[in-house]
Every structure is written in structure tokens, then in C-alpha cells.
N, C-alpha and C positions, 0 to 999 in steps of 0.2 A: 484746703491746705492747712494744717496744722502751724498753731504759733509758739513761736520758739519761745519759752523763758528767761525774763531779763536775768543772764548769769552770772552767778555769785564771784566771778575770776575771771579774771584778766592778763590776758600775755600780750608783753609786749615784744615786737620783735622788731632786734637792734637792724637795721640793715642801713646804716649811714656811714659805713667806712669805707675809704678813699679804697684800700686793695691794695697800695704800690708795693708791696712783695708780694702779691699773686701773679703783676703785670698782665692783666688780661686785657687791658684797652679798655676798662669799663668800671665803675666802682665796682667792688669786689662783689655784693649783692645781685648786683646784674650781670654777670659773667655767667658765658651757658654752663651749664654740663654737660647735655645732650640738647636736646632741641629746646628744653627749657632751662630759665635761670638760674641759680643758687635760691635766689628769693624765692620761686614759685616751688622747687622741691622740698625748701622748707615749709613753706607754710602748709602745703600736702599733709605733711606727718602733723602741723597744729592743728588743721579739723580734723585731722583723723582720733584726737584727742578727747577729752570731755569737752561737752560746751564751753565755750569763755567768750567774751569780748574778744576782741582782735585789733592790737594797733600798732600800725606798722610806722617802724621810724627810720623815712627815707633823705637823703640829700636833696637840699632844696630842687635839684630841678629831675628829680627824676620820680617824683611824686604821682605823677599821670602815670606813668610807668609801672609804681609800686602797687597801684590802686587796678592796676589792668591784671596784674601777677593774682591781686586779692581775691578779685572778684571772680576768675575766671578757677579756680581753685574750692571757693567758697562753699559753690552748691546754695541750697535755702538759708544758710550761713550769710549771705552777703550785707541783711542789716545788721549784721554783729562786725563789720568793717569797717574801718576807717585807718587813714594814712597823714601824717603828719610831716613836718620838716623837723631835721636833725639839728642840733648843735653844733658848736666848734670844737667838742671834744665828747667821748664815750659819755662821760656824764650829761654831759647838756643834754644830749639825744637822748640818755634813758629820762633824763627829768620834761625833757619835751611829751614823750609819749606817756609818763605819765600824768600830764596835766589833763590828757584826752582820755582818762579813765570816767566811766562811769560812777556816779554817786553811789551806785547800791552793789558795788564792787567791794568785798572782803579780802579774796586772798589776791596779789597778782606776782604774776611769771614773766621775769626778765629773758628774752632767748636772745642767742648771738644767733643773727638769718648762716652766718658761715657754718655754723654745726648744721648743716643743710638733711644730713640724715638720720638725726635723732629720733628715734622711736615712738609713737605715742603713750608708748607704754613708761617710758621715762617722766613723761607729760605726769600720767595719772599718780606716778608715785609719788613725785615732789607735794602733788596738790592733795593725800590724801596724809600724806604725813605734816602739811601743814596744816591740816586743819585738826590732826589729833597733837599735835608739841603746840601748838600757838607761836612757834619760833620759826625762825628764817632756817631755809634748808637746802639744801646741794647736791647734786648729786656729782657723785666722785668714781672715779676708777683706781685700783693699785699701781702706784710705780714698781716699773717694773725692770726698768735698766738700773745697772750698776751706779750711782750719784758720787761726786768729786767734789771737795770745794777746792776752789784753785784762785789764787792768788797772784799776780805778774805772770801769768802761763803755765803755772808750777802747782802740782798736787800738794795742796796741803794735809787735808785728810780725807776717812770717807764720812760719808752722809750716812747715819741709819736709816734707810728705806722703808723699814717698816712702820713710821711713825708718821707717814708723808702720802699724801694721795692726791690725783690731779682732777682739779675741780673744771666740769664743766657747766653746762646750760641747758634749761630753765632752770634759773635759781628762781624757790621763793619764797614768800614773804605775806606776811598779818597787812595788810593796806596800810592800814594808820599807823602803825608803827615805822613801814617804809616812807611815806608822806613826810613822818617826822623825819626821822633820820636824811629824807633829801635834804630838809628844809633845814636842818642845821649844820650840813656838809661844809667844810670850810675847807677842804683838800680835797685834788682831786685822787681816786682810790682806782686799785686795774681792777675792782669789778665788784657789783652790786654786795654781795656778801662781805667785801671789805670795809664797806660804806655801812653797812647795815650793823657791822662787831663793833665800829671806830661809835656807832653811838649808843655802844651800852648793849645791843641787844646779843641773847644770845643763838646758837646756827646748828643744826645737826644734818650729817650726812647721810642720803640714799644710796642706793646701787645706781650709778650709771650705766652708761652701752659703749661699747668700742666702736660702735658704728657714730655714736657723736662727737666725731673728732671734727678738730676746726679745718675748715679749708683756709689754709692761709698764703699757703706756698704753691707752685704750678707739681711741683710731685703730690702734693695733697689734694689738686682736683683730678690728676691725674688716678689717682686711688679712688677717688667719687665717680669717675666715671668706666672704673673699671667692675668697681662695686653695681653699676647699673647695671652693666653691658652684661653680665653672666652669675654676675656674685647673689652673696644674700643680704640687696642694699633693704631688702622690707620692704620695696612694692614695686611685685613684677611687672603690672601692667604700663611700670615705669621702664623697664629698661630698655636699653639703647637697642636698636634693631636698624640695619642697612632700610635708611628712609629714600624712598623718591621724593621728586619733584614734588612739588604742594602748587596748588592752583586755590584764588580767590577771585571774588564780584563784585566791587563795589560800583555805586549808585548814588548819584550827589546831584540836586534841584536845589539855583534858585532864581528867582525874581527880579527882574529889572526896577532900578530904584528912580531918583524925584531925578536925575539925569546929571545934577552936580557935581559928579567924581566923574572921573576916566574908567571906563572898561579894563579889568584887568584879567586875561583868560588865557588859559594855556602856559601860563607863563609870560605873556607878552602884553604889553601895553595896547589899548585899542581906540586910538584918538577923535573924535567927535561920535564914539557910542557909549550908552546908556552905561553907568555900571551898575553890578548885579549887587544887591541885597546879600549880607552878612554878617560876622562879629572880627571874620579878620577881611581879606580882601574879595571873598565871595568866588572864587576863581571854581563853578563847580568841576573843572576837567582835572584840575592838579588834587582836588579833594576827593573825586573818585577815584583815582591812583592810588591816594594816600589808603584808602579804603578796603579799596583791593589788596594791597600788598599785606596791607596788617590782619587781613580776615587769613592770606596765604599763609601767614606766620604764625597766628594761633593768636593775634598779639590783641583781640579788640577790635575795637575800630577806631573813627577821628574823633568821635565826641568824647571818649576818652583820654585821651593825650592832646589833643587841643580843641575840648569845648568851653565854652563863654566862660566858667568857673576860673580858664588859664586865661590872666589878662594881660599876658606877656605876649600873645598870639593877639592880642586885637587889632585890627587892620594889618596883620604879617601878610605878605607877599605868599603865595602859593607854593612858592619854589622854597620858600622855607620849611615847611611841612615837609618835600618830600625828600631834603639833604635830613630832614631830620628823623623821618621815618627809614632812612639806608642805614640812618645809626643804631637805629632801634632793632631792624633784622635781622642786623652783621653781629647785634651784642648776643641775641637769641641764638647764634648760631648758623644763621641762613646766610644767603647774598639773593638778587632780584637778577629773575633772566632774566624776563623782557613783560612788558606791558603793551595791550593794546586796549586804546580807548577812544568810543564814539562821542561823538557831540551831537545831538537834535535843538539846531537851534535855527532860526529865517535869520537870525543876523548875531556877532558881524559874519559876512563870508571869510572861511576857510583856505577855500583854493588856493589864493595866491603866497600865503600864507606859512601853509601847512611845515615844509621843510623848516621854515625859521622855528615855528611851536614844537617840533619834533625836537630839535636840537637841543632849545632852551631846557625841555621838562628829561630829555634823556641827559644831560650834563647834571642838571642838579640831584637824578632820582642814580648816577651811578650805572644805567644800565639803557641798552635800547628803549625807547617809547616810538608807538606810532599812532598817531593819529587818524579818523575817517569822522565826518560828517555829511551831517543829512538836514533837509529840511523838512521832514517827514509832511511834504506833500500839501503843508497848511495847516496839519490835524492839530487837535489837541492846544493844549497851552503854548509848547513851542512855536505851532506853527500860527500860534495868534500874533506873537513875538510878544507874550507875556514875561516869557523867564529863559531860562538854559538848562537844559539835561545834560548829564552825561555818563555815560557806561563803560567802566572798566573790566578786564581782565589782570588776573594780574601773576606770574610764573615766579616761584623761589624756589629754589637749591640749597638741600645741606651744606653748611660748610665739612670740607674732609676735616677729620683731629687730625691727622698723621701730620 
């Protein structure tokens, strides 16, 4: 396997805004388009780029999330990944992701994740004009509407147009002069290039792409997603196509512990047996669910969105995982038919059971679950009564746009 070289550039991409004028039920970075995020179809076009570092700057709790978009996009790309948490405002977030720049990083690229169909070719021009001006640089498109200034609702005069161009993203920038310029920031500025003039430095503009417009408004992903379905969004193997059903597998083992906690399995409490080994409550049935449905969705798996690194999920209850994973499908675009998952375990018994664990894990997952177990006869680990197996299927559906 060939090793990537440590890259001279760095982009960071903004994706920590709330969205409340897109309305999509999700920060604005995670709202689908088609099957995939905002997030994940931008970052598409940043490796389709020159090499750079990659650092994503996500809302604190959707981190697992942003890192799942990264990697799964990435390709041999993935040690050049990493994801951070946002700030309380544009600035904070870009100054967050730039803390997580590498040392041996010269130029870096500020992207808004909302310009989700920016070109790579945009990419290469910002980066090759800043390393011939040594200045911050922009790429811009012409205005092209008629401009007003207006006063208490009343045209006062016109704008000359031709003096005026509408800046988009990846703006960029010398490292050490952006470094500095954060670091003596004393207002906040609408955007990296404003921060970068306010200290002294000077900025030249590239040709932009009218395909990097921001998605801001629900007409504006509406256009994104029209641009997939038929248009020339720049990558067809992206566009939308009438999807079926998606089917996933997951598979979750573990171990019976020293016996001092309560069994916690299926969702249900299990009073005078062992509990099972883990980092939140060990529950392998609710964890192969969770497994299954996110491999359905395209979405990862659990060690990604709640492994040991999320200490917010330690000792969490199983049923939290899977109201949390109905969040995570519904944001992608999908809903959960149904799930069916086996248990191999000699204890506790099921039987009597069953209807109550059916209910509890189909209530929190949004969608039917059923349950079957087995004691596979003695074999193996299960049937020593070492541990607990369990195997999921797991059914998801487009959501319709219409």
C-alpha cells in the first residue's frame, strides 16, 4: 500500500451550524439530500481535491456522526481525518478546527460543509493561487441581479454591480498569517476573509462555480437535490435514483462479568443473572440491532457512534443506542421497517419473556423488532454459558421527498 504524504494544506470544514432556516430536523450539515448528508456530499468533492489534511468542525454531539460521513468518503484518505467540536459561534468553530491543524501545514482552506457541491476544481484553484500571491484568496462569482439600497422600505438608489462579487468557500490563506490574524481577532467577522483584511493582510479573488451555492433555505436543497437527480451536480455516480429497501447484519458478543450488576438484555432488566461485560450496559441484542440498521443505512457501525472514545454512552442503557440510531437513519433519509434478531444464549430463558423484549426494543427502535432464541444445543461459548450472542437483520426504506 502506498503512503500518503504529510500534506502541505489543510481544509477545514465548517459543519457546526444549527440550520433553523433550512428546518430540516437536523443541523444543517446533517440534513440528507438524497441518501446521503450535506456533510458527506461535501466532503466527496474535498478528496476529490488535492491532497490536504481534513478537519471537520462538527456540533458537539454529532461528532460520532461527522467522523462516520469522514471516513466512509475518505478512501486511503482516512489518516488525513479527523473531527472536532464547534464553538458558540462561526468563529469559534473555525478557530476550533484550526487548533487541530497539523504543524507542517502551510496553506489552509476554510469550507462552509453547506456549499455541499463545490467542485474540486475550485478546491485546486484557491490552493494554487495561494501559493503563488502568498495572500488570502477567494473565490467569487458575478452579481448578477439588479442591487437596491433601500432605506425604511423605499429605494433609495442603485448599487453599481459591477464593482461587487459574491464570495464563496474554500477561502484561503498563508497558515501563519491566518494563526495570527485568529489570534488577535477581537470581533466577530461573517467570514474568514473578513477576519484575515481586519488584520492587515491583503486577499485576491478566483473564479468560483455556481454549483457552490450555499444550502441555506429548503428551496436551496431543493435545487441540490435536483441538481443530483438529473442535473450536472459533478458526480453522477452520486445522483439520486428510485432506491429499494436496503437490508443490514449485524453481530454483537459479549461475556458474562464477576455477577455484581444486574443483567441488562433486550432492553429488559434480568434480576438474579450475571450481567454481561461492556463499556455501556453490554446488552448484545439492542447492539446488534443498532449494527444492523446502521450497516442498512450506509451509516458505519456502533464502534463508531458509541465506542469507548463516547463517554457519554458509558453504562447507557441499550434502548438508548437504538431511539438514537432511529435519529441517525430518519436524518440520512431512511425510516427502519423491521428487525429480526436471534439470541444464542443457555441463560436467562427467553420464552416467557419474549413479547415483553419485543415491545420494549420495537418502542425505542420506532419500528417492529422480533425476537428468536436458541440455546444452540450446549455448543460453543454460548452454550458453555460463557457469554451471549446475537444476530440481527435489519430492513430500511427511503424516505419519499415529495
Amino acid at each position: 500500500m502506498s503512503v500518503i504524504p504529510v500534506p502541505r494544506v489543510a481544509v477545514v470544514v465548517v459543519a457546526a451550524g444549527s440550520g433553523t432556516r433550512l428546518a430540516g430536523g437536523a443541523p444543517k450539515a446533517f440534513v440528507g439530500i438524497d441518501a446521503h448528508t450535506i456533510l458527506r456530499h461535501s466532503l466527496q468533492r474535498v478528496f476529490a481535491a488535492p491532497v490536504a489534511q481534513v478537519v471537520v468542525v462538527a456540533p458537539a454531539d454529532r461528532v460520532g456522526d461527522a467522523l462516520t460521513d469522514a471516513r466512509s468518503v475518505a478512501g486511503d484518505r482516512v489518516d488525513l481525518v479527523s473531527v472536532v467540536a464547534g464553538g458558540a459561534s462561526r468563529q469559534a468553530s473555525v478557530a476550533a478546527g484550526l487548533g487541530a491543524v497539523w504543524a507542517d501545514v502551510e496553506i489552509v482552506l476554510v469550507h462552509d460543509a453547506a456549499r455541499a457541491l463545490t467542485p474540486p476544481e475550485v478546491f485546486a484553484r484557491v490552493i494554487a493561487a495561494v501559493e503563488t500571491s502568498g495572500s488570502g484568496v477567494i473565490p467569487a462569482r458575478p452579481v448578477v441581479d439588479t442591487l437596491k439600497r433601500v432605506t425604511d422600505g423605499r429605494i433609495v438608489e442603485a448599487v453599481d454591480r459591477s464593482q461587487l462579487a459574491a464570495a464563496q468557500t474554500p477561502q484561503g490563506f498563508p497558515r501563519a498569517a491566518l494563526d495570527a490574524a485568529y489570534a488577535a481577532a477581537g470581533a466577530d467577522h461573517t467570514d474568514d476573509a473578513a477576519l484575515f483584511a481586519a488584520a492587515g493582510h491583503p486577499l485576491q479573488v478566483v473564479d468560483g462555480d455556481d454549483l457552490a451555492f450555499k444550502i441555506t433555505t429548503p428551496a436551496d436543497l431543493e435545487r441540490a437535490r435536483h441538481l443530483l437527480g438529473g442535473g450536472d451536480g459533478g458526480a453522477a455516480h452520486e445522483r439520486a435514483r428510485p432506491q429499494a429497501p436496503r437490508v443490514g447484519v449485524g453481530t454483537d458478543v459479549h461475556a458474562f462479568g464477576d455477577g455484581e450488576h444486574e443483567l441488562r438484555l433486550a432492553g429488559l432488566a434480568w434480576p438474579g443473572e450475571r450481567a454481561l461485560r461492556g463499556h455501556s450496559d453490554g446488552d448484545a441484542v439492542a447492539h446488534a440491532i443498532v449494527d444492523a440498521v446502521l450497516a442498512a443505512a450506509g451509516l458505519g457501525d456502533i464502534g463508531t457512534h458509541f465506542g469507548t472514545d463516547r463517554p457519554e454512552y458509558a453504562g447507557a442503557d441499550g434502548t438508548v443506542f437504538l431511539r438514537r440510531v432511529r435519529e441517525l437513519v430518519g436524518d440520512a433519509g431512511f425510516a427502519v421497517g423491521n428487525v429480526s434478531v436471534q439470541v444464542q444464549a443457555n441463560r436467562p430463558r427467553f420464552a416467557a419473556r419474549r413479547a415483553e423484549a419485543e415491545a420494549v426494543l420495537s418502542a425505542a427502535l420506532g419500528a417492529p423488532v422480533t425476537v428468536t432464541a436458541t440455546t444452540t444445543d450446549g455448543l460453543g461459548f454460548t452454550g458453555r454459558g460463557a457469554g451471549v450472542s446475537a444476530t440481527a437483520v435489519a430492513l430500511v426504506v427511503p424516505l419519499s421527498r415529495g
